[in-house]
C-alpha positions as CSV (number, residue, x, y, z in Angstrom):
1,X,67.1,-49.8,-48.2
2,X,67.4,-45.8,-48.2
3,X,64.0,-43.8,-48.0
4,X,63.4,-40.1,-48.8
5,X,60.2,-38.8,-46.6
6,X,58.3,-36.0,-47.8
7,X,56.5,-34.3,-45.0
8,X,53.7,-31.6,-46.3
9,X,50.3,-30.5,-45.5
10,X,49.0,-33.9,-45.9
11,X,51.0,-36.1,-43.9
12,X,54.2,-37.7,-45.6
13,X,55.0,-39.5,-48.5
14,X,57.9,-42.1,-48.8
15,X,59.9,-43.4,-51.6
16,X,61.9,-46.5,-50.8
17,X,65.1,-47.7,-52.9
18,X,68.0,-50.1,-52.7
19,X,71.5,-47.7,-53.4
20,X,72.4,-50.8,-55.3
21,X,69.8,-50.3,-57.9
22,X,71.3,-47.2,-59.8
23,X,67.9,-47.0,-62.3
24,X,66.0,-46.2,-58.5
25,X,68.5,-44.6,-57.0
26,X,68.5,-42.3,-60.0
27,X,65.0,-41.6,-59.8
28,X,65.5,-40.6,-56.1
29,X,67.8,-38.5,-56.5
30,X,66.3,-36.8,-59.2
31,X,63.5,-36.6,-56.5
32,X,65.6,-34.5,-54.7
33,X,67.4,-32.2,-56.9
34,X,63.5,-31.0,-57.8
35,X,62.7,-30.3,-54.2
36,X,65.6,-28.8,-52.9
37,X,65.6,-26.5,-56.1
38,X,61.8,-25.8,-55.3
39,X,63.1,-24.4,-51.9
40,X,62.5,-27.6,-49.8
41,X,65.1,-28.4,-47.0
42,X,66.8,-32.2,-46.6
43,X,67.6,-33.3,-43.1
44,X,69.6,-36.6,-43.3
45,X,69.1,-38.5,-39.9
46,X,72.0,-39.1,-37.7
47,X,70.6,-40.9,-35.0
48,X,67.4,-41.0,-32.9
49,X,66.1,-37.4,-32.9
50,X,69.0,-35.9,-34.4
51,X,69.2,-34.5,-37.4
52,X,71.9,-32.6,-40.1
53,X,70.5,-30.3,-42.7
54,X,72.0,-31.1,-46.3
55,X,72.2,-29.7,-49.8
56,X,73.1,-32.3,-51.9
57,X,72.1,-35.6,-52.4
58,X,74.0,-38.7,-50.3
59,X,73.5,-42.2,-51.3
60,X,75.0,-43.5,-48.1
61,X,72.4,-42.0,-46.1
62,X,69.4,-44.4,-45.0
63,X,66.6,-42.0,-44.2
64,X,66.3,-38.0,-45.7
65,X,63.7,-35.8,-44.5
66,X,62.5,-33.4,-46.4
67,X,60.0,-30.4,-45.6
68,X,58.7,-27.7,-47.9
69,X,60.5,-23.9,-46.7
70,X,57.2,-22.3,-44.7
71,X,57.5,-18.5,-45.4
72,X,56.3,-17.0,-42.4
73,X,53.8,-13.9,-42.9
74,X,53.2,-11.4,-39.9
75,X,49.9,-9.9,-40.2
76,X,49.2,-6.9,-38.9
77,X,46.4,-7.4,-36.0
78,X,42.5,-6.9,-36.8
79,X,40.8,-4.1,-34.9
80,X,37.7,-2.3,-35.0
81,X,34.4,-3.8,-35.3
């Protein structure tokens, strides 16, 4: 069993297939190409606490992270009163 987690604002969601079912495996992948072309970034796990950053979409790999790309704004600091 493979599992794509999507980590956002509101905790993570999972989707769960079997590599040997193309017709889910397909819709996972699918799953992906959307993301990572909305600017998310995949992490494949390697082993406990170790991650790899990837770019295209690897059956063979059991569990994928995936986080949307936080654009960080600096704001200038209020003063006055």
């Amino acid at each position: 069993m493979s599992t794509l987690i999507l980590l956002n604002y509101h905790g993570d969601e999972r989707m769960e297939w079997d590599p040997r079912d193309k017709k889910a495996m397909a819709k996972a992948k699918a799953k992906f190409d959307l993301l990572i072309k909305e600017g998310w970034v995949a992490y494949k796990r390697i082993r406990a606490g170790f991650g790899e950053q990837i770019t295209k979409f690897d059956k063979a790999v059991e569990e994928v992270f995936l986080v949307p790309n936080v654009e960080i704004i600096a704001r200038p600091p209020v003063v006055g009163g």
